[in-house]
Phi, psi and omega in degrees: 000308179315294198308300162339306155086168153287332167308333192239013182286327172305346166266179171280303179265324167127054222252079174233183205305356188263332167327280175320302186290013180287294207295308197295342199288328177294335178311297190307296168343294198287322172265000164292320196255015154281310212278306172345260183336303206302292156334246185342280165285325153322276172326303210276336180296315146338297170286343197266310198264032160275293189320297208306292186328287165277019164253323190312274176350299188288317154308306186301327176304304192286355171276351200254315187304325161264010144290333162316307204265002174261354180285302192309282176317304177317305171300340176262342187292287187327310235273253184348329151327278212294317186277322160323284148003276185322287187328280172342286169303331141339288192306326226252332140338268176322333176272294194346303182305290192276010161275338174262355145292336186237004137308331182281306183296326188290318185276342176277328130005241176356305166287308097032262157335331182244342166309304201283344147351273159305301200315291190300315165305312187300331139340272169317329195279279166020299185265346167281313144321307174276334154327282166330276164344287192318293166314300185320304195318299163315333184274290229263316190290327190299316194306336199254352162246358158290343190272292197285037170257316196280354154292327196269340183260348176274062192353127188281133142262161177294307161280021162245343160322312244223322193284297213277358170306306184279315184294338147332278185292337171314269160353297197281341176078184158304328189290299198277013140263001174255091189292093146292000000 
């Protein structure tokens, strides 16, 4: 061993060719299985936070694109909104009008109706009126051919005339003067 060495003291680290070649073959080795790995495990991890990566993207696009179109529809919404309103108050205008149109005709109606109303009573009163008359008149021919029955039969004198005159309207009362 001693002799062993003294064989290897001229170096410096104690450095010989199996050594070296050891160290490189591990090198080799070592960047063999960089590259394995890297290929083997790198690559599909690569692609996956690539894809991930353009799936982000691609989200973020349809989000800024339906936040476009939610912009969009909201200005269309307002809009139709806005024409509705209109519309509406149009509609609710227009029954006004024509509710205060036929608010006018039921009162010219009405009016109409109660004119021909009055026409008709003033008729009736009227025709009530010649009625009456027609009684009164009959009441007075009955009266005036009962007195002059009962004049001719007493032989007249003025005062007896006058007696039956009065016992006469005295009969007929109060009643057969009065238009009732």
């Amino acid at each position: 061993m001693l002799l062993e060495a003294l064989k290897y003291d001229n170096r410096i680290f104690g450095l010989d060719p199996q050594l070296v070649f050891q160290v490189a073959f591990q090198m080799l080795a070592i960047f063999i299985l960089f590259l394995a790995a890297s290929y083997l495990l790198l690559d599909p991890v690569r692609k996956i936070l690539n894809d991930r990566k353009e799936r982000v993207m691609k989200e973020q696009k349809e989000a800024k694109e339906s936040r476009e179109q939610a912009i969009r529809f909201k200005d269309e919404y307002d809009t139709k909104l806005k024409r509705i309103d209109k519309e509406a108050e149009q509609i609710l205008s227009d029954a006004r009008k024509k509710a205060m149109q036929r608010e006018n005709e039921i009162i010219a109606d009405a009016r109409a109706e109660a004119a021909r109303i009055m026409e008709n009573a003033k008729r009736e009163a009227e025709l009530e009126k010649k009625r009456v008359k027609d009684e009164v008149k009959q009441e007075i021919i009955s009266v005036a051919a009962l007195m002059s029955e009962k004049i001719i039969a007493a032989s007249v004198n003025e005062q007896t005339q006058n007696a039956l005159f009065e016992q006469t309207l005295k009969e007929m009362g109060d009643k057969t003067w009065l238009n009732e």
